[in-house]
C-alpha positions in Angstrom: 5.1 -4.7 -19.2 2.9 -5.6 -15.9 6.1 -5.4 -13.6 6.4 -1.7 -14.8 2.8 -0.9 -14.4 2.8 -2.6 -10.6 5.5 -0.6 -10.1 3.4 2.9 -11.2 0.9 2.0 -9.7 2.6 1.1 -6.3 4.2 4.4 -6.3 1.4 6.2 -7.2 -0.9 4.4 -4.0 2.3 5.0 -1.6 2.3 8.5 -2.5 -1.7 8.8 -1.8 -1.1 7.1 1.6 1.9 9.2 2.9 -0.4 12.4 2.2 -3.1 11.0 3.9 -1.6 9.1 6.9 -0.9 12.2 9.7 2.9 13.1 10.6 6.0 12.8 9.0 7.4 9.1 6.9 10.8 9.9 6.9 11.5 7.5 3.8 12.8 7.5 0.1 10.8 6.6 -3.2 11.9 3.0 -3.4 10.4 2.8 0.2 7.0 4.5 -0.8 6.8 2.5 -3.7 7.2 -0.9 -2.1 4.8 0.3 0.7 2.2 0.8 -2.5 2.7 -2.2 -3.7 2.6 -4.1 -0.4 -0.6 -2.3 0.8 -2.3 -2.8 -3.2 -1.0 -6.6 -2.4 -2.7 -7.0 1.5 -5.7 -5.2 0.2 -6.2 -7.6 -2.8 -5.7 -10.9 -0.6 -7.2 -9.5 2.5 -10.8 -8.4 0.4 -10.7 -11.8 -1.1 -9.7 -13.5 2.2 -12.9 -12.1 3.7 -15.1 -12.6 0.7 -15.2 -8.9 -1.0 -13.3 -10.0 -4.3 -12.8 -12.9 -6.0 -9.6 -14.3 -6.6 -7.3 -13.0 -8.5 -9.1 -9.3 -9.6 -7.7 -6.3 -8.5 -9.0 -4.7 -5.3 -9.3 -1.2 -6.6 -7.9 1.9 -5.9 -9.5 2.8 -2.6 -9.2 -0.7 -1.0 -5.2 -0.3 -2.1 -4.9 3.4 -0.4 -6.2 1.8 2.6 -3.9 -1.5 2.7 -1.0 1.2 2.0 -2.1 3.0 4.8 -2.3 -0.2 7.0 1.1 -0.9 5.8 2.5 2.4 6.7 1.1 2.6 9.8 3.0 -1.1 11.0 6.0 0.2 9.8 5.8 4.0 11.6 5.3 1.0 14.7 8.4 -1.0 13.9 10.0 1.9 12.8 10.1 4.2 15.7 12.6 4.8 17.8 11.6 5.3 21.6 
């Protein structure tokens, strides 16, 4: 049942971060929802990399928006065709 919730959840953070980042993600729903789950993923292991949560608890989700947007942002870079 976690995988499914993950998965909500990721699409639900992906969602919050293509409405906040400016300009246009051109990309589906299976890409938004892996960018939520990536960015929920870098901002859990990147707080407790640096000491803001302990190991293992999940980083919230603010700190998630923010690793989504993070996420989105390196992939608009990769992404974009000169």
């Amino acid at each position: 049942m976690s995988i499914i919730v993950t998965i909500i959840v990721g699409f639900i953070v992906g969602l919050i971060a293509r409405a906040i980042m400016p300009g246009d993600q051109k990309m589906g729903l299976i890409m938004t929802t892996l960018l939520g789950i990536v960015g929920s993923l870098v901002a859990s292991y990147g707080g407790a990399a640096i000491g803001l949560y302990a190991q293992g608890t999940p980083a919230g989700w603010i700190a998630s928006v923010v690793g989504a947007i993070i996420v989105l942002f390196i992939y608009g870079l990769v992404t974009k065709k000169s």
